[in-house]
MARGU-356229 format. One record per atom (N, C-alpha, C): residue number from 1; residue in one letter; chain; atom name; x, y, z. Coordinates in nm, 3 decimals, decimal comma. Layout:
// residues N
<pos = NUM	code = A	unit = A	site = CA	x = X	y = Y	z = Z>
...
***
This chain:
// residues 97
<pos = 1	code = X	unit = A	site = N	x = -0,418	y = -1,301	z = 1,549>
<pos = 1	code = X	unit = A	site = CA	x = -0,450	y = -1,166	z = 1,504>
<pos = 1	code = X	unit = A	site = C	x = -0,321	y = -1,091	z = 1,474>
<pos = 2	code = X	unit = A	site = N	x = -0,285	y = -1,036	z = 1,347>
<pos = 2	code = X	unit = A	site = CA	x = -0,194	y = -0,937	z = 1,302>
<pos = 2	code = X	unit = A	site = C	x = -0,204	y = -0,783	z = 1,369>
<pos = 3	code = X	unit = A	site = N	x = -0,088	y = -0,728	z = 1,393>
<pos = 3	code = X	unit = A	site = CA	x = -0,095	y = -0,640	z = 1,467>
<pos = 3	code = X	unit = A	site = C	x = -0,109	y = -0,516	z = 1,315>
<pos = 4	code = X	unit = A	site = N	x = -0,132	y = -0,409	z = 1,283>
<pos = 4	code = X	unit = A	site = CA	x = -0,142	y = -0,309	z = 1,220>
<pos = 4	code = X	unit = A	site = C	x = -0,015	y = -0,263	z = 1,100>
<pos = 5	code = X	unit = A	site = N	x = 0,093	y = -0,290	z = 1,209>
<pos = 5	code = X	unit = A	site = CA	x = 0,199	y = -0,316	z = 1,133>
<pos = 5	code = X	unit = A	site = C	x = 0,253	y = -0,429	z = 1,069>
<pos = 6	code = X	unit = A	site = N	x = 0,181	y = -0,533	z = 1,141>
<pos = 6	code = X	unit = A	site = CA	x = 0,261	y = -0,680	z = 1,012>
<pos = 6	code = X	unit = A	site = C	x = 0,166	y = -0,631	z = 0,892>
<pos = 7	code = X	unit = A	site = N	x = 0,064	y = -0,587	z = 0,856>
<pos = 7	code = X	unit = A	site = CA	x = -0,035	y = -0,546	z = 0,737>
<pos = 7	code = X	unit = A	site = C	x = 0,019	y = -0,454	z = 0,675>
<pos = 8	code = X	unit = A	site = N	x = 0,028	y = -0,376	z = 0,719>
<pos = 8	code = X	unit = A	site = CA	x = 0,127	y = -0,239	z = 0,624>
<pos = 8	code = X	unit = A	site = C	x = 0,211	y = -0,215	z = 0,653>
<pos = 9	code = X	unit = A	site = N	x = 0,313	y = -0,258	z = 0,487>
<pos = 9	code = X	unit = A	site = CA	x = 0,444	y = -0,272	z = 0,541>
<pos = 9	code = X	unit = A	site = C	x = 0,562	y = -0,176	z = 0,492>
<pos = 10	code = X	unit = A	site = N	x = 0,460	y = -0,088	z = 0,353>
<pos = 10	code = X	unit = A	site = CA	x = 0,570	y = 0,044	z = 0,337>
<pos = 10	code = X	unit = A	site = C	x = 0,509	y = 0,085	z = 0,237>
<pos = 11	code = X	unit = A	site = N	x = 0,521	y = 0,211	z = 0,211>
<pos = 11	code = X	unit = A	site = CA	x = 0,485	y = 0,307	z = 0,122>
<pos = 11	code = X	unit = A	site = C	x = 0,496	y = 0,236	z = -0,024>
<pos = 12	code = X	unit = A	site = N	x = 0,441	y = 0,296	z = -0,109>
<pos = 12	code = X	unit = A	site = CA	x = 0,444	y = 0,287	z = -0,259>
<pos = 12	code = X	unit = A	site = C	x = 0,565	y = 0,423	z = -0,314>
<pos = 13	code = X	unit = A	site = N	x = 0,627	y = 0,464	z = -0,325>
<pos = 13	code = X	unit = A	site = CA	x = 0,671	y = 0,631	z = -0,398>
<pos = 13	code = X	unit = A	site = C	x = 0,688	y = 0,593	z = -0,545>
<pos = 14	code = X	unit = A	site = N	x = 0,587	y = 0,631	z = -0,605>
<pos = 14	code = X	unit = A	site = CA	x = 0,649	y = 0,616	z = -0,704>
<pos = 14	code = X	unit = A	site = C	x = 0,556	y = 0,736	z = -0,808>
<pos = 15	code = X	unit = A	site = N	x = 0,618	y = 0,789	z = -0,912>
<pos = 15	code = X	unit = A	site = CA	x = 0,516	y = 0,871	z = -0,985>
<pos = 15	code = X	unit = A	site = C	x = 0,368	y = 0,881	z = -0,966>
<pos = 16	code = X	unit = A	site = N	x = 0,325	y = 0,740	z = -1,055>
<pos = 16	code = X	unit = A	site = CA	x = 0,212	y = 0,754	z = -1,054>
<pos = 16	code = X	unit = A	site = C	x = 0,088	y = 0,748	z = -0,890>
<pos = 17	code = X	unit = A	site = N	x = 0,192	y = 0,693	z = -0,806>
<pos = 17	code = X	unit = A	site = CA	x = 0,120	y = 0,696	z = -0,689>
<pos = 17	code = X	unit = A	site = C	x = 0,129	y = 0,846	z = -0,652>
<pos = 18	code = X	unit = A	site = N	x = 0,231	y = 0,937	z = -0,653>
<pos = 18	code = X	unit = A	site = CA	x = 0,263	y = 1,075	z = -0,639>
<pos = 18	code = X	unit = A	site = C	x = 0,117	y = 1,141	z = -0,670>
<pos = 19	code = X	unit = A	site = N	x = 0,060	y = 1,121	z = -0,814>
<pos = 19	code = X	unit = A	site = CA	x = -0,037	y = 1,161	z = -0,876>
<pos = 19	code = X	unit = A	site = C	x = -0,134	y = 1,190	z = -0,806>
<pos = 20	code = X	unit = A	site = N	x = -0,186	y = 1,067	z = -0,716>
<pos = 20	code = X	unit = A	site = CA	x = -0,297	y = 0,979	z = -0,649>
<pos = 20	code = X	unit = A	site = C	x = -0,322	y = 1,083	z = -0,525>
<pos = 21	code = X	unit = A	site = N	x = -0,272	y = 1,138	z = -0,498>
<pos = 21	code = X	unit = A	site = CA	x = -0,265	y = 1,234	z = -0,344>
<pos = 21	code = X	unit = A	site = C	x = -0,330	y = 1,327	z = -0,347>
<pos = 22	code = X	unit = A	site = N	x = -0,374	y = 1,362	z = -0,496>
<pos = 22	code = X	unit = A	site = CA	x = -0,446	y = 1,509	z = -0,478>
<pos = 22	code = X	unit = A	site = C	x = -0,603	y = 1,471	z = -0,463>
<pos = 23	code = X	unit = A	site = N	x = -0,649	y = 1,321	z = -0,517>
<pos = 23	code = X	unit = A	site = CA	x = -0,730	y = 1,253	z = -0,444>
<pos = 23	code = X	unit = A	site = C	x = -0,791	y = 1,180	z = -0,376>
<pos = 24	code = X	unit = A	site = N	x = -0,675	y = 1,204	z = -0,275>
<pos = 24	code = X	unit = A	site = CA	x = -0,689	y = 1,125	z = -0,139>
<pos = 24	code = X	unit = A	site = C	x = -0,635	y = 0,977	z = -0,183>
<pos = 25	code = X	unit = A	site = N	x = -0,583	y = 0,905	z = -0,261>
<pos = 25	code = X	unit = A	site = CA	x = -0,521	y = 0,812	z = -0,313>
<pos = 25	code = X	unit = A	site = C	x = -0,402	y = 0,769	z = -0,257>
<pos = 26	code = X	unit = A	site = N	x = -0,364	y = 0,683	z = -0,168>
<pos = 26	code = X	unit = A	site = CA	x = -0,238	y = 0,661	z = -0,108>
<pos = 26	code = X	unit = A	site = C	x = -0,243	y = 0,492	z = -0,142>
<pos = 27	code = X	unit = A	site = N	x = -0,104	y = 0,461	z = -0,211>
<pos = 27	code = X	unit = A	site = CA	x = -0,050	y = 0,338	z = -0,238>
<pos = 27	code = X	unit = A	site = C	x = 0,002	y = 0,326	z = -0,120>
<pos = 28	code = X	unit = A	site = N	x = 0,019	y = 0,146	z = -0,082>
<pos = 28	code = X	unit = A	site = CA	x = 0,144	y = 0,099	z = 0,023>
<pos = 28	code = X	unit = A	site = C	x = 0,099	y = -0,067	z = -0,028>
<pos = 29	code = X	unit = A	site = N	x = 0,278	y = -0,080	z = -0,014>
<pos = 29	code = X	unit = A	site = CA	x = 0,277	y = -0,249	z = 0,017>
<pos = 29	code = X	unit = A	site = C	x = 0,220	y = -0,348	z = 0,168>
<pos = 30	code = X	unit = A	site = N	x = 0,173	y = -0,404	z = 0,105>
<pos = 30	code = X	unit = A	site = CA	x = 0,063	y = -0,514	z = 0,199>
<pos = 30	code = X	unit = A	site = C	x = 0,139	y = -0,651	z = 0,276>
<pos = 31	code = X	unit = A	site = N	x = 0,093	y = -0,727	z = 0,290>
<pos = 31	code = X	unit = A	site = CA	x = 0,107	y = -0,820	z = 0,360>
<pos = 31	code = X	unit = A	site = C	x = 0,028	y = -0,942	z = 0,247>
<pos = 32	code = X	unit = A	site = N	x = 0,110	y = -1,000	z = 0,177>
<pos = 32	code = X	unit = A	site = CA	x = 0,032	y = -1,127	z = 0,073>
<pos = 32	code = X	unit = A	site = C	x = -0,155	y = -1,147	z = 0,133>
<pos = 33	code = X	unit = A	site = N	x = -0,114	y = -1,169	z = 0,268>
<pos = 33	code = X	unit = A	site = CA	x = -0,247	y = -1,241	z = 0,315>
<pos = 33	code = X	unit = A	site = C	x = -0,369	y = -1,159	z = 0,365>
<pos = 34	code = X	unit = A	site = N	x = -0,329	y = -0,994	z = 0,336>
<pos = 34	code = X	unit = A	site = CA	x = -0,433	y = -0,895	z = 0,413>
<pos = 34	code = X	unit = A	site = C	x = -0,584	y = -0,899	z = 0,328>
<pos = 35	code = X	unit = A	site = N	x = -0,651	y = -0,883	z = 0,370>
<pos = 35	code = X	unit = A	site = CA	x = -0,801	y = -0,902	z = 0,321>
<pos = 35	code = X	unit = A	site = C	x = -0,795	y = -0,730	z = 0,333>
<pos = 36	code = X	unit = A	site = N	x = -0,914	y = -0,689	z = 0,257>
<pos = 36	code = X	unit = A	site = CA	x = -0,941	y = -0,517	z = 0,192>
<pos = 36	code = X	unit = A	site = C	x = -0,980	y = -0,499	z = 0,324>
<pos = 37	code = X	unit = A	site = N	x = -1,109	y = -0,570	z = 0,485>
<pos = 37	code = X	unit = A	site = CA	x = -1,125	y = -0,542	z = 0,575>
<pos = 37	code = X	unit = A	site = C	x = -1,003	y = -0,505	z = 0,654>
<pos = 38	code = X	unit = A	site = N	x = -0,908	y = -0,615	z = 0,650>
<pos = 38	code = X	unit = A	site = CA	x = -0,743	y = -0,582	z = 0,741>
<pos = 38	code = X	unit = A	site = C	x = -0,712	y = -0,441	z = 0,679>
<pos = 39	code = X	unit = A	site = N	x = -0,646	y = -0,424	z = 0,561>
<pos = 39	code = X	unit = A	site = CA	x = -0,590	y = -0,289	z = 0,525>
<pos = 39	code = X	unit = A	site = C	x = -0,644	y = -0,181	z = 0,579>
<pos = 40	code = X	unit = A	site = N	x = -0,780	y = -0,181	z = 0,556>
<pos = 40	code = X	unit = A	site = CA	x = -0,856	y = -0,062	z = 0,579>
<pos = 40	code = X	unit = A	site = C	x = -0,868	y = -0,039	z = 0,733>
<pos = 41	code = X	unit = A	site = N	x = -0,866	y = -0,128	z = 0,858>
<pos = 41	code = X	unit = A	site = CA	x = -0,859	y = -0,122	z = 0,957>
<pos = 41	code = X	unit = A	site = C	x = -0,728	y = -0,031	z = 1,007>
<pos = 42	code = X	unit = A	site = N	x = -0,612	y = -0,156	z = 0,968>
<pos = 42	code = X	unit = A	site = CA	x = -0,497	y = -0,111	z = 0,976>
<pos = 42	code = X	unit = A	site = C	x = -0,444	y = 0,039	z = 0,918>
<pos = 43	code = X	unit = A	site = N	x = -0,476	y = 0,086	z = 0,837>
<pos = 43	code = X	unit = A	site = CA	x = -0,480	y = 0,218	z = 0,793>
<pos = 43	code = X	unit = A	site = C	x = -0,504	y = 0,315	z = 0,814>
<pos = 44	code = X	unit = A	site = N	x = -0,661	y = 0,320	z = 0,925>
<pos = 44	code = X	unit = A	site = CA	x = -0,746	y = 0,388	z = 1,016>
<pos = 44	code = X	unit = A	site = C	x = -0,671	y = 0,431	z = 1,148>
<pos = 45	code = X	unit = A	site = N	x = -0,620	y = 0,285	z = 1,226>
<pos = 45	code = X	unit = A	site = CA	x = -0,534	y = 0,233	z = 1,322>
<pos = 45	code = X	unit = A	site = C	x = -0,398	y = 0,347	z = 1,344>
<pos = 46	code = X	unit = A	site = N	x = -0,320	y = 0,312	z = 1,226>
<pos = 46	code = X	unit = A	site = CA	x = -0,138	y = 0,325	z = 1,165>
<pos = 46	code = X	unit = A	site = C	x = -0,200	y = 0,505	z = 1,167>
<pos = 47	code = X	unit = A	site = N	x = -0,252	y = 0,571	z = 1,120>
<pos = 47	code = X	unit = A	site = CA	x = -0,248	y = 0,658	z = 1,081>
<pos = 47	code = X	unit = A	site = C	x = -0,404	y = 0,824	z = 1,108>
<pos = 48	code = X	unit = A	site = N	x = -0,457	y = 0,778	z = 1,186>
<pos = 48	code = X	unit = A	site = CA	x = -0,590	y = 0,800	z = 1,241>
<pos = 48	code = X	unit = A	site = C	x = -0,654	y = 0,884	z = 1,124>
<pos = 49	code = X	unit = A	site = N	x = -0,724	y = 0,815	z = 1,004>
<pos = 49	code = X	unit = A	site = CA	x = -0,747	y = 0,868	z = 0,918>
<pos = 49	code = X	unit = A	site = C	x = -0,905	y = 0,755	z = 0,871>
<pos = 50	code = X	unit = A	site = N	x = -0,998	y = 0,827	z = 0,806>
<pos = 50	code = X	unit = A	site = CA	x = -1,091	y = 0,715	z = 0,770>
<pos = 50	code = X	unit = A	site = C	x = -1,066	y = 0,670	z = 0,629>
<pos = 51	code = X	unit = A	site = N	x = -1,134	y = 0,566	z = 0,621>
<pos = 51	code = X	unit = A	site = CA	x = -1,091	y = 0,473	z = 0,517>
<pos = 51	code = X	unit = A	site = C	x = -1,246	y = 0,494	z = 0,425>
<pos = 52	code = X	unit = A	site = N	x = -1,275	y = 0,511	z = 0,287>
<pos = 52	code = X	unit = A	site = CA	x = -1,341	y = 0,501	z = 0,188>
<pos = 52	code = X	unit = A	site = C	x = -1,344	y = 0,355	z = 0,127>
<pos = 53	code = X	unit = A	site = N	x = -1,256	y = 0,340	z = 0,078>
<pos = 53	code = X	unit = A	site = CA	x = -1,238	y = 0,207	z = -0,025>
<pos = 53	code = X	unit = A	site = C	x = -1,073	y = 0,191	z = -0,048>
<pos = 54	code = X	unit = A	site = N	x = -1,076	y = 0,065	z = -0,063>
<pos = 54	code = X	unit = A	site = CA	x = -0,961	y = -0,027	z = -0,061>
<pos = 54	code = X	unit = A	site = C	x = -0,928	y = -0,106	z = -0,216>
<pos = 55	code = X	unit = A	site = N	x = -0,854	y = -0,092	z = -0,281>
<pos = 55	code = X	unit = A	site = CA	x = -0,865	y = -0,182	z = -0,396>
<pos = 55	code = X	unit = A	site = C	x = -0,692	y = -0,277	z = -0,393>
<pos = 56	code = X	unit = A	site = N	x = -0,690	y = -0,337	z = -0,413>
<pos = 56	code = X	unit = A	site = CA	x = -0,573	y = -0,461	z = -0,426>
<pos = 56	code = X	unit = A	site = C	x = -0,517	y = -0,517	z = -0,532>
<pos = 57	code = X	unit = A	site = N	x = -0,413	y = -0,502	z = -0,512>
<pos = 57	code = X	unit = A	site = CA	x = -0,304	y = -0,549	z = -0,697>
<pos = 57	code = X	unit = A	site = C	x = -0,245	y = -0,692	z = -0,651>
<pos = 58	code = X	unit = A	site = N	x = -0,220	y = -0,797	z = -0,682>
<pos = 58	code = X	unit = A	site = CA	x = -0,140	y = -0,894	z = -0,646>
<pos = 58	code = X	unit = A	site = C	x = -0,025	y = -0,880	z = -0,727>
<pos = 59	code = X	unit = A	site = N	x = 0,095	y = -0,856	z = -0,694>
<pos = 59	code = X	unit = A	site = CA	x = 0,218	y = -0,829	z = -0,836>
<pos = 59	code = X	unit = A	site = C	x = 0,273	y = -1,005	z = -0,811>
<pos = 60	code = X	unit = A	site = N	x = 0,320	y = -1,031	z = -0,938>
<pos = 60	code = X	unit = A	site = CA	x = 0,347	y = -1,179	z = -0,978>
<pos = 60	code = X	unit = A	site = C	x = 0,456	y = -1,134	z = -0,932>
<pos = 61	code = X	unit = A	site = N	x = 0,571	y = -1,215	z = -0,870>
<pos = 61	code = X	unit = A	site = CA	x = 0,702	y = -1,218	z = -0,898>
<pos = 61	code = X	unit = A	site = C	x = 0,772	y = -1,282	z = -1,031>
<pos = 62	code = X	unit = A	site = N	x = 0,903	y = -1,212	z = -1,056>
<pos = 62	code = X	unit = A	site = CA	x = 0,921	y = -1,170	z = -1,226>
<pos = 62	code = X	unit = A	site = C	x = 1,042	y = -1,219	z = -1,212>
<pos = 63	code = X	unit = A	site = N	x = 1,093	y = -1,332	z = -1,319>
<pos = 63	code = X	unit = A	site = CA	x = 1,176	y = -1,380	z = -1,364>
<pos = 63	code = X	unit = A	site = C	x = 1,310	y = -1,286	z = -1,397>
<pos = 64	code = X	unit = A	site = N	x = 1,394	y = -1,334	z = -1,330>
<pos = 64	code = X	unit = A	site = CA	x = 1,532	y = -1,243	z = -1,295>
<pos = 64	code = X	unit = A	site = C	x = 1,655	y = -1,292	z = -1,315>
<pos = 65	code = X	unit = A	site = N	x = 1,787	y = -1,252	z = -1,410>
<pos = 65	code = X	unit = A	site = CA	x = 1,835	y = -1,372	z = -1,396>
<pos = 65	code = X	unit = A	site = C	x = 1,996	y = -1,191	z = -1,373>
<pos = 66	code = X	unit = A	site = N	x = 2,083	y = -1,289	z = -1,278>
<pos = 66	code = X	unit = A	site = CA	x = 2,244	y = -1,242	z = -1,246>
<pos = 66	code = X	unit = A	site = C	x = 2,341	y = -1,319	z = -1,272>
<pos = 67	code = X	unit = A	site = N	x = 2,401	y = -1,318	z = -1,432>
<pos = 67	code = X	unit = A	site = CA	x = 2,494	y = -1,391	z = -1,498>
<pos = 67	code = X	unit = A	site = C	x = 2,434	y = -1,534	z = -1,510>
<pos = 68	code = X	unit = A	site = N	x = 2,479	y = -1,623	z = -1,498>
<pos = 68	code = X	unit = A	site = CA	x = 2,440	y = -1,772	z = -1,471>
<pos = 68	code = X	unit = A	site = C	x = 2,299	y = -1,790	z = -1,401>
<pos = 69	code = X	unit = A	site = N	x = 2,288	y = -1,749	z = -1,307>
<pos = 69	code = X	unit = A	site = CA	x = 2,206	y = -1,779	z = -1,183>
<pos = 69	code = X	unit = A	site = C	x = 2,060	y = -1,702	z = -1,225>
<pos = 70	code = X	unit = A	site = N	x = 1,921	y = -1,779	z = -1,211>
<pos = 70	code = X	unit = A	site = CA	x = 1,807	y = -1,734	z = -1,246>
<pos = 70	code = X	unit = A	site = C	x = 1,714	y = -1,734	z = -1,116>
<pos = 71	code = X	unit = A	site = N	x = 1,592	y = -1,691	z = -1,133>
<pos = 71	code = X	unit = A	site = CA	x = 1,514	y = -1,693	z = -1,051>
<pos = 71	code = X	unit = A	site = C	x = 1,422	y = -1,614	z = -1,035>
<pos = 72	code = X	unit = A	site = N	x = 1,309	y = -1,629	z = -0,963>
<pos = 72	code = X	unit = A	site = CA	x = 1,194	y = -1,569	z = -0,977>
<pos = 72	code = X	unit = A	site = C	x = 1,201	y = -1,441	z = -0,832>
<pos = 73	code = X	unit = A	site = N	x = 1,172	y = -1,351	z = -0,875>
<pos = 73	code = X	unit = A	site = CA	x = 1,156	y = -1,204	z = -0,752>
<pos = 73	code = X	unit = A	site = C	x = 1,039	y = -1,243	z = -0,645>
<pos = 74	code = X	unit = A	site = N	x = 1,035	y = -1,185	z = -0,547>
<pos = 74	code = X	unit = A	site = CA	x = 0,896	y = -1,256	z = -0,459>
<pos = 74	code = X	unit = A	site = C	x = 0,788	y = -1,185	z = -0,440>
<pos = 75	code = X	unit = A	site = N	x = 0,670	y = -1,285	z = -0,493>
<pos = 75	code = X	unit = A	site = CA	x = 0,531	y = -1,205	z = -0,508>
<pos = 75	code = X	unit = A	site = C	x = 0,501	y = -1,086	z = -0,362>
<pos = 76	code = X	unit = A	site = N	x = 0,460	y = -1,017	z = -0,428>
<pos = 76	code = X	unit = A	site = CA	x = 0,405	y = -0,941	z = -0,311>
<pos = 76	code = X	unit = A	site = C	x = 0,218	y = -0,833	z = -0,353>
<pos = 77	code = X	unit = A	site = N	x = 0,238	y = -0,757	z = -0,272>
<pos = 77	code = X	unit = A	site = CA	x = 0,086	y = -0,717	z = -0,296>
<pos = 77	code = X	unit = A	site = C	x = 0,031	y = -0,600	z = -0,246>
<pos = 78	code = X	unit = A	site = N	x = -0,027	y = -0,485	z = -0,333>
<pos = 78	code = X	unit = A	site = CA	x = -0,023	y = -0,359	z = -0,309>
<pos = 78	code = X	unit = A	site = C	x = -0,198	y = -0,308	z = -0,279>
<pos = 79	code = X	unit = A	site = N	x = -0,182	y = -0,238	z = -0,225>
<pos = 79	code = X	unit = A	site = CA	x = -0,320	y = -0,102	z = -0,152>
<pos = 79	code = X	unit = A	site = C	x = -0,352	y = 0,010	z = -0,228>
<pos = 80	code = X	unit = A	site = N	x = -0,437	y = 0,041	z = -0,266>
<pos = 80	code = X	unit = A	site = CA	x = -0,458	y = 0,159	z = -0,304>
<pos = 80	code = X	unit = A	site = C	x = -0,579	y = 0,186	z = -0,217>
<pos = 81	code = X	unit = A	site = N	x = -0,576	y = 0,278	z = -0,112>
<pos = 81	code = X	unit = A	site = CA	x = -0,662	y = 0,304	z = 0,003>
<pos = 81	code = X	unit = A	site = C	x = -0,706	y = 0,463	z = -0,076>
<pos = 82	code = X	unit = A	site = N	x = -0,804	y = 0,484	z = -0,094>
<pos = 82	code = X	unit = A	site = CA	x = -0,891	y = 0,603	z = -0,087>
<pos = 82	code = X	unit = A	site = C	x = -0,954	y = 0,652	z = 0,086>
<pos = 83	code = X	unit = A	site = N	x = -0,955	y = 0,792	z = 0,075>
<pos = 83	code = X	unit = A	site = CA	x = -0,996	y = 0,826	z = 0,210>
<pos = 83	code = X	unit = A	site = C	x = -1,110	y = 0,880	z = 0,167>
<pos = 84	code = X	unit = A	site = N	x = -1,224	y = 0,904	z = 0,303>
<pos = 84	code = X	unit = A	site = CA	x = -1,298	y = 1,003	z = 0,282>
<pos = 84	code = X	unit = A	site = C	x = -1,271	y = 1,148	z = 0,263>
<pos = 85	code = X	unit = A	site = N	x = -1,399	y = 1,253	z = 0,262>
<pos = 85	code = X	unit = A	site = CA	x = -1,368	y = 1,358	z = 0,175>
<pos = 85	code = X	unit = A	site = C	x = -1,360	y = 1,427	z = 0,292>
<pos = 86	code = X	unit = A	site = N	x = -1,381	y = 1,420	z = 0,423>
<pos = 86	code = X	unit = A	site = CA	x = -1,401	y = 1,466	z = 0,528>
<pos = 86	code = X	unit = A	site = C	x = -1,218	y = 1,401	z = 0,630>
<pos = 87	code = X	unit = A	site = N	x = -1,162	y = 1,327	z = 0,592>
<pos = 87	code = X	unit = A	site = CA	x = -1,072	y = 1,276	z = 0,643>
<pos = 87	code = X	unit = A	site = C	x = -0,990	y = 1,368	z = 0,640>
<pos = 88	code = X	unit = A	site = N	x = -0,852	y = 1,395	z = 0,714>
<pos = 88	code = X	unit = A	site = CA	x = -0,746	y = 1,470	z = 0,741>
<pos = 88	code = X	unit = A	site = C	x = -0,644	y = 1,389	z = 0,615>
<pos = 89	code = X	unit = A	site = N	x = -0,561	y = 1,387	z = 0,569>
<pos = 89	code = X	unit = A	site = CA	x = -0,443	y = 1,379	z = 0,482>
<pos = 89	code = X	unit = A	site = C	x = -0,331	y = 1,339	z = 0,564>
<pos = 90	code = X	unit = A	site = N	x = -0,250	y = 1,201	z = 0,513>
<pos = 90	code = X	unit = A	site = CA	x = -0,153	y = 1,150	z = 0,546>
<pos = 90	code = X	unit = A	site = C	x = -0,025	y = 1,226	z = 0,522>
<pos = 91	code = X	unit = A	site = N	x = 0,004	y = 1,303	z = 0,649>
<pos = 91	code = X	unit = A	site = CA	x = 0,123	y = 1,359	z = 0,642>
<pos = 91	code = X	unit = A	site = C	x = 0,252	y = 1,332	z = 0,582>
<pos = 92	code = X	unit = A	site = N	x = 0,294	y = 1,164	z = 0,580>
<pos = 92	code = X	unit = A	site = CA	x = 0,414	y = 1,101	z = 0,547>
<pos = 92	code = X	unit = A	site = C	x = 0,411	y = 1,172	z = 0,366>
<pos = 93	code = X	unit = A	site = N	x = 0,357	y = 1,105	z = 0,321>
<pos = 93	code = X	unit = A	site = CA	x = 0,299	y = 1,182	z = 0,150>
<pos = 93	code = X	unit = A	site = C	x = 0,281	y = 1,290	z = 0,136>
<pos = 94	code = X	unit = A	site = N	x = 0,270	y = 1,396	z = 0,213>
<pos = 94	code = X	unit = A	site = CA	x = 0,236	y = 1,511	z = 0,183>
<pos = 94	code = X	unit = A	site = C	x = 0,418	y = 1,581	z = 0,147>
<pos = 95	code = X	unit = A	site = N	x = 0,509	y = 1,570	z = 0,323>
<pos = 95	code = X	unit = A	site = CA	x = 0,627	y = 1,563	z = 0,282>
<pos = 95	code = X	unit = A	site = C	x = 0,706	y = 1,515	z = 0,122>
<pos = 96	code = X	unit = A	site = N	x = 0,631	y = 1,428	z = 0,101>
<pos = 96	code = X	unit = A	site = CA	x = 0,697	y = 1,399	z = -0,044>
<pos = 96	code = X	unit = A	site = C	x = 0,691	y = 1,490	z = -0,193>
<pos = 97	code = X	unit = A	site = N	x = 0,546	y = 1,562	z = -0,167>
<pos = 97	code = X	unit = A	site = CA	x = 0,516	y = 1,604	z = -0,232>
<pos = 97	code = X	unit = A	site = C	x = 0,580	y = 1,753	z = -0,273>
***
């Protein structure tokens, strides 16, 4: 069993996730192997907030190259957690805002 934190492993900041906050929309990077049940647990858990719906991006890792030397970046895999309408708001994001 994964503890809360091997599952969520850091924020998203980025514009369009910025956007996402005014409806309850919070991005974060995952754990390759989290199932939408793990996130949403872990999320509840990490942050005492309820969980709505969960949706999941798998990002490919992307061909990279530094002078000579090539190689592929390492896959990883993102959250887009919706809250309920009744839920409190993730403070960490709000600061950002």
């Amino acid at each position: 069993m994964k503890f809360a934190q091997d599952i969520v492993l850091a924020p998203v900041i980025t514009e369009n996730s910025m956007a996402g906050i005014a409806d309850k929309k919070y991005t974060f990077k995952v754990a390759t192997d989290a199932t939408k049940i793990d996130i949403a647990n872990a999320v509840e858990e990490l942050f005492g907030v309820k969980v709505a719906k969960v949706n999941t991006i798998s990002v490919r890792g992307r061909y990279r190259r530094q002078g000579m030397h090539a190689g592929y970046t390492a896959k990883s895999k993102k959250a887009i957690v919706t809250l309920t309408a009744d839920s409190k708001e993730i403070e960490f994001f709000n600061s950002m805002v």
